[in-house]
C-alpha positions as CSV (number, residue, x, y, z in Angstrom):
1,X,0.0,0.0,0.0
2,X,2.7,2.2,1.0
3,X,4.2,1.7,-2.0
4,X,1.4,2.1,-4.3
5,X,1.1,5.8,-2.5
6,X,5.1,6.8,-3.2
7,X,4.5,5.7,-6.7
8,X,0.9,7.7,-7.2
9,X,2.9,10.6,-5.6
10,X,5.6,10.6,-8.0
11,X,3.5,9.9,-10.7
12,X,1.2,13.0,-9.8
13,X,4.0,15.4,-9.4
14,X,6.2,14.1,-12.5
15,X,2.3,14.7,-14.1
16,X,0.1,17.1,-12.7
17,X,3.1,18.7,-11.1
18,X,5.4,19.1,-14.0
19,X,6.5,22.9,-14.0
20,X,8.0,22.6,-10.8
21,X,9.1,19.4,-10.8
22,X,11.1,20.0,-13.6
23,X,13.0,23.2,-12.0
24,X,13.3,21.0,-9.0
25,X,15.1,18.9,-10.9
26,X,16.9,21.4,-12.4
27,X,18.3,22.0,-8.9
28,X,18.8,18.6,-7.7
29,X,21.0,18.2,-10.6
30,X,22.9,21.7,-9.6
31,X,23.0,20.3,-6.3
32,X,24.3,16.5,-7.0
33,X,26.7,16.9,-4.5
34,X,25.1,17.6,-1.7
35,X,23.7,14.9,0.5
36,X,20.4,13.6,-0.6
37,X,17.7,11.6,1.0
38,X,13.9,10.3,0.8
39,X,11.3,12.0,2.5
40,X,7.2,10.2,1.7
41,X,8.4,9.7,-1.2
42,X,10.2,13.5,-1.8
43,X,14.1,13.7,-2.5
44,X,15.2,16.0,-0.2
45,X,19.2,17.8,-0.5
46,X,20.3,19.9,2.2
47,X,21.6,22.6,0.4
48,X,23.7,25.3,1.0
49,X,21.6,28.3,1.0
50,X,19.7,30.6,3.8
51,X,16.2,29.6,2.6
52,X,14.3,26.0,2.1
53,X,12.2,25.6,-0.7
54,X,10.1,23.0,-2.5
55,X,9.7,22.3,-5.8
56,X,7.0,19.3,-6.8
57,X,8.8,16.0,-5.4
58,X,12.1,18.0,-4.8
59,X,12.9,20.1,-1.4
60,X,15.7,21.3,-0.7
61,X,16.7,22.1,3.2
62,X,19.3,24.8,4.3
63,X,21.9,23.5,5.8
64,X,21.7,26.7,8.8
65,X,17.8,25.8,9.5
66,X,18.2,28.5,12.3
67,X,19.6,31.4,9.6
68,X,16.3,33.1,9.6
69,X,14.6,31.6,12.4
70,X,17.2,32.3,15.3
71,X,14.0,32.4,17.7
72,X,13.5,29.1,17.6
73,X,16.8,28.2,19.0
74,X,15.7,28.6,22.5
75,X,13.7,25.8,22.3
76,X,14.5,23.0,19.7
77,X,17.8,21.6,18.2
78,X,19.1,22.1,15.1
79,X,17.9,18.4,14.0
80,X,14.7,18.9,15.5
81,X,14.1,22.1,13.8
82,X,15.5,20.9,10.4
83,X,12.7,17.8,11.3
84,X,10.0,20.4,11.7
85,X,11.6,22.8,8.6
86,X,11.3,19.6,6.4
87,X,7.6,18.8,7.8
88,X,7.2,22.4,6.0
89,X,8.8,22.0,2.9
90,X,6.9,18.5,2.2
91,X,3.3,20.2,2.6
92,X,4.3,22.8,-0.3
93,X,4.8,19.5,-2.1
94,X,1.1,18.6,-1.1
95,X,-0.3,22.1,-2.0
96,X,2.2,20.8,-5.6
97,X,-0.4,18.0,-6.0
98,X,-3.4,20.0,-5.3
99,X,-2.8,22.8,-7.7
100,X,-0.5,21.1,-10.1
101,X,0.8,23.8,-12.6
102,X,-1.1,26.4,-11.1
103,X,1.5,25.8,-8.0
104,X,3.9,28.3,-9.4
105,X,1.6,31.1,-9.5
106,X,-0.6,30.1,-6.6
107,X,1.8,28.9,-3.9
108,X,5.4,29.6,-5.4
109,X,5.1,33.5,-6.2
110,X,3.1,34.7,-2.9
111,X,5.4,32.4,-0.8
112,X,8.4,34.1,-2.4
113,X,7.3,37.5,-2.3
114,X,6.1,37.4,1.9
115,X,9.5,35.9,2.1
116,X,11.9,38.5,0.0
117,X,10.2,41.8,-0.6
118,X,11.3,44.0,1.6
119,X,7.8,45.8,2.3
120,X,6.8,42.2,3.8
121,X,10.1,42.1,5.4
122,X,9.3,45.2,7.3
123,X,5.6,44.4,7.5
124,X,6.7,41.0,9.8
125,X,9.4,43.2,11.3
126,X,7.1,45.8,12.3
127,X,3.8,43.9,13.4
128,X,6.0,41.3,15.1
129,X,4.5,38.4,12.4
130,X,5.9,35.2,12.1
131,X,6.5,34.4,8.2
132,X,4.6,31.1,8.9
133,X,1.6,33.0,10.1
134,X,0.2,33.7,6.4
135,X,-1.2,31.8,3.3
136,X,0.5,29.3,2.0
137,X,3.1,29.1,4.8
138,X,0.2,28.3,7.4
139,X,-1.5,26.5,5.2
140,X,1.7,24.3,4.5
141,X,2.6,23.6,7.8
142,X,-1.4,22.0,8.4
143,X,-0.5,19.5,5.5
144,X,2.3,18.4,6.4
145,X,1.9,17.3,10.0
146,X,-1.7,15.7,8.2
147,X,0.0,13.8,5.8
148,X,2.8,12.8,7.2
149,X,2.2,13.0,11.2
150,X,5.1,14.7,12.4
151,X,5.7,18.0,13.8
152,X,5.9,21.2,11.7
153,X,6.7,25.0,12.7
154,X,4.0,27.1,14.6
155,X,4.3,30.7,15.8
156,X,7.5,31.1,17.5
157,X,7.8,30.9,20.9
């Protein structure tokens, strides 16, 4: 059974999924190198970059989880966080398989964009927001811990 779900996961996102899964390959190939593992059926590479991202059946975890989440240092480790960070990542892959090539546009942009831009920088700054208090970040955290049962990142503590 559990196979039969991996399968229909990377059929969906190779699929259904396409646009993004094809830049995520695009940087799994960039990022050959780097140590690679399976996640529900997701190939996850810790990469060397400030900021985690998902990309259909590819997500890719910084290798400083804490970089812009030093709050969360008080209370978890860095492989618990990673854990929870990766819990993250993998529901952007579910909101992948519900929007399929709308992803980009739907989840991708907005997600960039609340992330980068400095006006939403400041915005979080200013209100005191956590980035994962907003559509799709909230929403991503919800499916994750659904699908796969594991812990994801809340509201910092």
């Amino acid at each position: 059974m559990v196979t039969n779900m991996l399968g229909l996961y990377r059929f969906v996102q190779w699929t259904w999924g396409l646009p993004q899964t094809l830049v995520g390959s695009v940087y799994y190939l960039l990022n050959i190198k780097q140590p690679h593992y399976e996640y529900h059926g997701s190939k996850v590479t810790i990469w060397k970059s400030k900021s985690s991202l998902s990309l259909g059946m590819f997500t890719f975890i910084s290798d400083d989880p804490f970089c812009y989440y030093e709050s969360y240092q008080r209370e978890y480790s860095e492989t618990e966080f990673s854990k929870m960070l990766l819990v993250h990542e993998y529901g952007h892959t579910i909101q992948s398989l519900i929007f399929g090539p709308l992803y980009l546009l739907l989840v991708g942009v907005p997600s960039i964009l609340w992330s980068f831009l400095p006006v939403f920088v400041r915005k979080r700054e200013r209100e005191r927001l956590s980035y994962f208090s907003v559509y799709p970040e909230r929403w991503a955290n919800k499916l994750g811990e659904k699908v796969t049962g594991d812990l994801s990142i809340g509201e910092p503590i």
